[in-house]
C-alpha positions in Angstrom: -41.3 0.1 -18.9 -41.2 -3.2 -16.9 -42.6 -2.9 -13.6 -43.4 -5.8 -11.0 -46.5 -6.9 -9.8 -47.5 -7.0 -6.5 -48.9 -10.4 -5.5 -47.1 -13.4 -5.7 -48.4 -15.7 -8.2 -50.7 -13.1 -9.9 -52.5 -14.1 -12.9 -52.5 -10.8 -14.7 -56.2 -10.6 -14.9 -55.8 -7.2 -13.3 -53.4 -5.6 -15.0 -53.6 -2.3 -16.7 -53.1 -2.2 -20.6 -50.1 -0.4 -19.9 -48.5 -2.5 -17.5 -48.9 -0.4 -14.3 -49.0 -2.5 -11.0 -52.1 -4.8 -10.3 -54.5 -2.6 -8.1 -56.2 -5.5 -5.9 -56.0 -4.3 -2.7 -56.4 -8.0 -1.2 -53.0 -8.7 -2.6 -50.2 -8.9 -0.3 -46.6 -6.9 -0.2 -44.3 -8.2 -2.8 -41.8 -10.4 -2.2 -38.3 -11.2 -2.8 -38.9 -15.0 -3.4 -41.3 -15.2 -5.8 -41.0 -11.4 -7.4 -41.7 -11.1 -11.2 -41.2 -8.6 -14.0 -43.9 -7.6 -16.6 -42.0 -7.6 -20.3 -43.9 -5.3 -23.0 -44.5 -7.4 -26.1 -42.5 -4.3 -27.8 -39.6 -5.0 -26.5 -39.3 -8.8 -27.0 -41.8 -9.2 -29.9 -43.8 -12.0 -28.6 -47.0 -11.5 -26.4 -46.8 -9.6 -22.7 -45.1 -12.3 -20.7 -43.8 -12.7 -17.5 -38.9 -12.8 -16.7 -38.0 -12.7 -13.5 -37.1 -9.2 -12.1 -33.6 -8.1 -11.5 -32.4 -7.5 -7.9 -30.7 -5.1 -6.7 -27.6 -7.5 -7.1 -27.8 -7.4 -10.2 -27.7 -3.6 -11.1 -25.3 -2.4 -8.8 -21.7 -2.7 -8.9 -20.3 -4.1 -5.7 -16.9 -2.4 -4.5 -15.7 -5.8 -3.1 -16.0 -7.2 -6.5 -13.7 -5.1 -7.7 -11.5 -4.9 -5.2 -11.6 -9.0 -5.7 -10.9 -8.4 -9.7 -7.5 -6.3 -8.3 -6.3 -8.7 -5.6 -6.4 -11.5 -8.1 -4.4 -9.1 -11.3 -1.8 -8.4 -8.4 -1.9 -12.0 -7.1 -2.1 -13.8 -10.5 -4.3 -16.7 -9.3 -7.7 -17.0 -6.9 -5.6 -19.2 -4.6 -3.3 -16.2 -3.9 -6.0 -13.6 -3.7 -7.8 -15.5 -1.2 -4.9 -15.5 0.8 -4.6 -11.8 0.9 -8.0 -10.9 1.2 -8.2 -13.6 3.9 -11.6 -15.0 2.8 -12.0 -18.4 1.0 -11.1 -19.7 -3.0 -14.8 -20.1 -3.5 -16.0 -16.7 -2.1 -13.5 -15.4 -4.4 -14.6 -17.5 -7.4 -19.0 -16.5 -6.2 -17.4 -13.1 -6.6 -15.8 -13.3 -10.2 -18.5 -14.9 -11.6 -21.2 -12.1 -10.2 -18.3 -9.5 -11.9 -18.7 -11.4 -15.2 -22.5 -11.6 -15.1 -22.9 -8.2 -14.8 -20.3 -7.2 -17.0 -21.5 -10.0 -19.4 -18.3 -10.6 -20.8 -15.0 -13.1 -18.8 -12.3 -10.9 -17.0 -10.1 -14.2 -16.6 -8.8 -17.1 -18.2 -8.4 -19.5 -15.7 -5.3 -22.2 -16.0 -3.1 -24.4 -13.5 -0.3 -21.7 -13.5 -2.6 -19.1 -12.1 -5.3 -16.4 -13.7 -4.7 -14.3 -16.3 -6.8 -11.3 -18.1 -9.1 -11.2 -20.9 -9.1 -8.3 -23.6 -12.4 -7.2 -21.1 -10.1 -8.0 -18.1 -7.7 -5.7 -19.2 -10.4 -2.8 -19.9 -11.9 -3.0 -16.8 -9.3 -2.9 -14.7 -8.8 0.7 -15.1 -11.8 1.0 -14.1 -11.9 -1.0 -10.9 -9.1 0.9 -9.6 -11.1 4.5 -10.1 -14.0 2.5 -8.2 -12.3 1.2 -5.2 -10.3 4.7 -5.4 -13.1 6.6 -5.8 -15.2 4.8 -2.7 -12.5 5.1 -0.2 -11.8 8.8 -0.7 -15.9 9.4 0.0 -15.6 7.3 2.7 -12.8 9.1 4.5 -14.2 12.4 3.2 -17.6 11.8 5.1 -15.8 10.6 8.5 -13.8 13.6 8.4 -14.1 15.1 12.5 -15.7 18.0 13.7 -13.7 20.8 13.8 -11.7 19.5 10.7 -11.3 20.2 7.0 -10.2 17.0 5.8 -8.8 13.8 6.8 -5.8 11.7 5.6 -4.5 8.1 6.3 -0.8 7.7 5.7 1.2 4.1 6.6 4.8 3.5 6.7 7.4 0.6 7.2 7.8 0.0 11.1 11.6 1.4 10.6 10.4 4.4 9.5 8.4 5.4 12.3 11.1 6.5 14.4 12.5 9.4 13.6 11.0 10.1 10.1 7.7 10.2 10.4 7.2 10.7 13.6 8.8 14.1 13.3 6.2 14.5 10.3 3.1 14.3 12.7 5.1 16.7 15.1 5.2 18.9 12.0 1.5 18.2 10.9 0.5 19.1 14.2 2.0 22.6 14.6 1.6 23.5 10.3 -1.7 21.6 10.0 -3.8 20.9 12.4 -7.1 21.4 11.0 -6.4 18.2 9.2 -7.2 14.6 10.7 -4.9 12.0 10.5 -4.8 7.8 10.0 -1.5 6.3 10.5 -0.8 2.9 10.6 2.1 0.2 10.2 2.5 -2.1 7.6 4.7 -4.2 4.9 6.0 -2.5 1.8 3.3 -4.7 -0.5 0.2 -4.3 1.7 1.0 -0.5 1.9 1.1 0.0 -1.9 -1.8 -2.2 -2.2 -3.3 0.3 -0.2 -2.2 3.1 -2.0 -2.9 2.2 -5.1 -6.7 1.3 -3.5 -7.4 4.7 -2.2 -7.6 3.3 1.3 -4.3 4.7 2.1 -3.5 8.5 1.1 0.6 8.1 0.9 2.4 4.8 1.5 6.2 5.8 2.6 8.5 2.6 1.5 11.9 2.2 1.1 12.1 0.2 -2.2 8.5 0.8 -4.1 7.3 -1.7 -6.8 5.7 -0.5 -10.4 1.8 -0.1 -9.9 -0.4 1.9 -12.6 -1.9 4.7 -11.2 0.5 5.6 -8.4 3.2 8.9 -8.6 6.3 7.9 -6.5 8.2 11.2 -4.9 11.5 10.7 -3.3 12.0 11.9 0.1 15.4 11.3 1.2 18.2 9.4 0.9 20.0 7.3 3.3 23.3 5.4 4.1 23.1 2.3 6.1 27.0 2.4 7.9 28.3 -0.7 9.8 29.1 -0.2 13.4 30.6 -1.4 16.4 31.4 -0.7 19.8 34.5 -3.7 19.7 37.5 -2.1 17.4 38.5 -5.4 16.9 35.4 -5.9 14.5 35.8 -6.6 10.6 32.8 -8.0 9.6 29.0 -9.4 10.2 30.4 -13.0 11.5 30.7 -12.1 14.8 28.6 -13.8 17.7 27.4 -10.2 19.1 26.3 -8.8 15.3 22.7 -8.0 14.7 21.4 -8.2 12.2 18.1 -5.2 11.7 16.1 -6.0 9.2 16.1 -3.0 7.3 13.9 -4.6 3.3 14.3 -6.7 1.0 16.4 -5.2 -1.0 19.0 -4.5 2.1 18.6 -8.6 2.5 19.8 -9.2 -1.2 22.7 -6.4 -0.9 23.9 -7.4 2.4 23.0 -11.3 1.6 25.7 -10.6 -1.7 28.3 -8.5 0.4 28.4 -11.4 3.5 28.0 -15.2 1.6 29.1 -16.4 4.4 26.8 -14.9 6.5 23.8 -17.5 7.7 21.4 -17.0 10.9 21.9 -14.2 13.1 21.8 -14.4 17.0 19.7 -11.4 17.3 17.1 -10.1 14.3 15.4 -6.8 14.9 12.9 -5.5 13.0 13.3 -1.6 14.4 16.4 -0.3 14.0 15.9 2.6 16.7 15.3 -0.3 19.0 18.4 -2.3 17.9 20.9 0.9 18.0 19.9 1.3 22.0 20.3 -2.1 22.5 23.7 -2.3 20.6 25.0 1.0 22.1 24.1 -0.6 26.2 25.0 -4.0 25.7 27.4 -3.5 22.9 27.9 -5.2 19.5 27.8 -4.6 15.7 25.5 -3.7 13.4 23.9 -1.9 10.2 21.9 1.5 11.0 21.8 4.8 9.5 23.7 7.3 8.6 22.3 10.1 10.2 21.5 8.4 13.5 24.8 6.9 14.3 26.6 10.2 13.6 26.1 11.8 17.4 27.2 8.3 19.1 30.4 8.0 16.2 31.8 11.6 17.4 31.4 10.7 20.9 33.2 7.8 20.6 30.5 5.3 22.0 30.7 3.9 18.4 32.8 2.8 15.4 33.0 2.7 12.1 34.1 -0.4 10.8 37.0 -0.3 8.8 36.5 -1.2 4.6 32.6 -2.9 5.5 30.7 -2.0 2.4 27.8 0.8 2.5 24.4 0.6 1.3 22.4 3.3 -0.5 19.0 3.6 1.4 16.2 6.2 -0.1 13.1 6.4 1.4 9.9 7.4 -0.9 6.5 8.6 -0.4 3.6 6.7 -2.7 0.5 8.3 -3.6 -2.2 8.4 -6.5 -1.4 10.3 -9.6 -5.4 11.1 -9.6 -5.3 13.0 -6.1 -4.5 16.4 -6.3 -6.1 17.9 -2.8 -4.4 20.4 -1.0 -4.3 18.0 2.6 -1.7 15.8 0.4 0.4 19.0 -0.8 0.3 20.0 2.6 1.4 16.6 4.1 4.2 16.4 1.3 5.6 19.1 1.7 6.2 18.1 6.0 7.7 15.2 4.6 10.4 17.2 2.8 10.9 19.6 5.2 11.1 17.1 7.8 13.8 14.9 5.6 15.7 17.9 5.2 15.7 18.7 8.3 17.9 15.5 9.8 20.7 17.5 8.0 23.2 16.7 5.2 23.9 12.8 4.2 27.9 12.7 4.6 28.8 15.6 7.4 31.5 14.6 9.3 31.3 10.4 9.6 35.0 9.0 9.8 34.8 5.9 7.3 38.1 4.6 7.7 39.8 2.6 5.1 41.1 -1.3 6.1 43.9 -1.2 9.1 43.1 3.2 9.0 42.4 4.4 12.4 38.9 5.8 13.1 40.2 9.2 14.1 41.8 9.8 10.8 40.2 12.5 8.5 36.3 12.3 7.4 35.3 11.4 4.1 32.0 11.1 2.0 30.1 7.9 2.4 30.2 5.8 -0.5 27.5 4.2 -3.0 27.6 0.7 -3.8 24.9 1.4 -6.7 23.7 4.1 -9.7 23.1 7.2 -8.5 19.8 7.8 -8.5 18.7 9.9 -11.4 15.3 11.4 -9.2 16.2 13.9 -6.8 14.6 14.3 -3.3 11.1 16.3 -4.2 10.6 15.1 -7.6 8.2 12.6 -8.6 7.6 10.7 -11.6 4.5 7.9 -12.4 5.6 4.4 -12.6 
């Protein structure tokens, strides 16, 4: 067994035959600079000499060097990754570089088009995702309140706040309120990021990407109807449209469906917010289904006549590897809660080109597949 002397600069006159620390008592407390480590002559086959000792560093696995290794697999270069972790290219490089020496093998291979793994890349990144996953449930787990039994962090795209899940912390409140709560806001990347970290518990998107490691559910589906408080409306090119940014993929349907369609004179990023405004100062716009139905049968809004429709689901992200009973729980208020803003269609008018929007209701309809996963099922991606 190596063990360290010590004195700093200790000449080994003193030491015990089987390597126990020198006993002077005139030598002083050891330290970091100039400690040293003792190496049997067993174990290297050459007479007792003297390496120098391994710090702490060295043994330990750091969580932020493996939540480095992710950010750069999900970024695909250290230029990227520093971006998103917000810290410079050379603390990411320091940081790779103490990964590899403790690993003693290369995670990257480093090239002007970005990083990419190595065969020990690829095995331990696997295992950097239990590790950062692992950390962050213990550290929510210990900051769990008084008074409670667990604690969960849950984060959302800002249009989903209003009603959605807001109603879901209504419903958390009255069904479960021994359980703590994090919410926050965020972009659909970040969010799954966060997800597939551990440092979020569900990530509710509209349009999730492919992660290892994550189980997405489907919650609801939604129909995003143009509307208008002009008749005389046809389309997005009119001066009082606004335009509510509603994703990415809503961009590239709506983007495909309007060619013509360039900047608009008013981009909202809620579309609670951007309803109320449309519905007291008037003008067009894309919102859903559901929330536009009370102001469409009172007549303070319209349907626009042959605009296309754009399927909308909403689905809640969460690890495959969590299985607690606070996530069943706050699952199963998410589908109540869904269910609860009623049936997709009811009774919206959808009128046909130059049809009247008080003649008969009929279904809204999809401008893409079906989706084959119902609301409540979930499937790994």
């Amino acid at each position: 067994m190596a063990l360290a002397c010590e004195r700093d600069g200790c000449d080994l006159q003193n030491h015990s035959p089987t390597f126990l620390p020198c006993f002077r008592r005139d030598h002083p407390k050891r330290t970091r600079r100039m400690q040293q480590t003792l190496v049997p002559a067993r174990l290297t086959g050459f007479p007792a000499k003297l390496l120098p000792a391994r710090s702490r560093k060295d043994t330990a696995m750091d969580i932020e060097l493996a939540r480095t290794f992710l950010a750069i697999v999900e970024a695909g270069s250290f230029v990227r990754a520093a971006e998103r972790l917000n810290v410079t290219q050379t603390t990411v490089s320091a940081r790779v570089r103490s990964l590899e020496d403790q690993l003693r093998r290369p995670v990257f291979v480093r090239a002007k088009a970005g990083a990419t793994l190595t065969p020990a890349g690829e095995h331990f990144q696997r295992f950097a995702r239990t590790l950062v996953q692992v950390w962050e449930r213990a550290r929510h787990q210990v900051a769990v309140p008084a008074g409670r039994r667990a604690i969960l962090s849950v984060g959302g795209e800002l249009s989903l706040w209003s009603p959605l899940l807001l109603n879901w912390m209504v419903w958390m409140r009255r069904n479960a309120a021994d359980v703590a709560l994090q919410t926050q806001v965020g972009v659909p990347d970040a969010l799954l990021r966060q997800a597939s970290e551990g440092v979020l518990d569900i990530a509710v998107v509209y349009a999730p990407r492919q992660s290892p490691g994550l189980r997405v559910e489907k919650i609801m589906e939604e129909r995003l109807i143009l509307v208008t408080t002009d008749p005389a409306t046809s389309d997005v090119l009119g001066r009082d449209y606004v335009y509510v940014d509603w994703g990415e993929e809503f961009a590239a349907h709506h983007g495909m469906s309007f060619p013509q369609f360039s900047t608009p004179g008013l981009f909202v990023g809620l579309g609670p917010l951007a309803l109320n405004y449309v519905i007291q100062v008037g003008g067009a716009g894309y919102f859903r289904a559901r929330a536009i139905r009370p102001h469409v049968a009172e007549g303070r809004l319209k349907v626009v006549p042959g605009a296309p429709e754009f399927t909308h689901p909403v689905y809640a992200v969460y690890s495959e590897g969590v299985d607690g009973e606070a996530l069943s729980v706050a699952l199963k208020g998410l589908r109540e809660v869904a269910e609860a803003e009623g049936p997709l269609a009811g009774d919206i008018v959808t009128p046909a080109p130059g049809q009247a929007t008080s003649g008969p209701a009929r279904s809204l309809r999809q401008t893409s597949e079906p989706q084959s996963m119902q609301p409540g099922e979930a499937e790994p991606v």
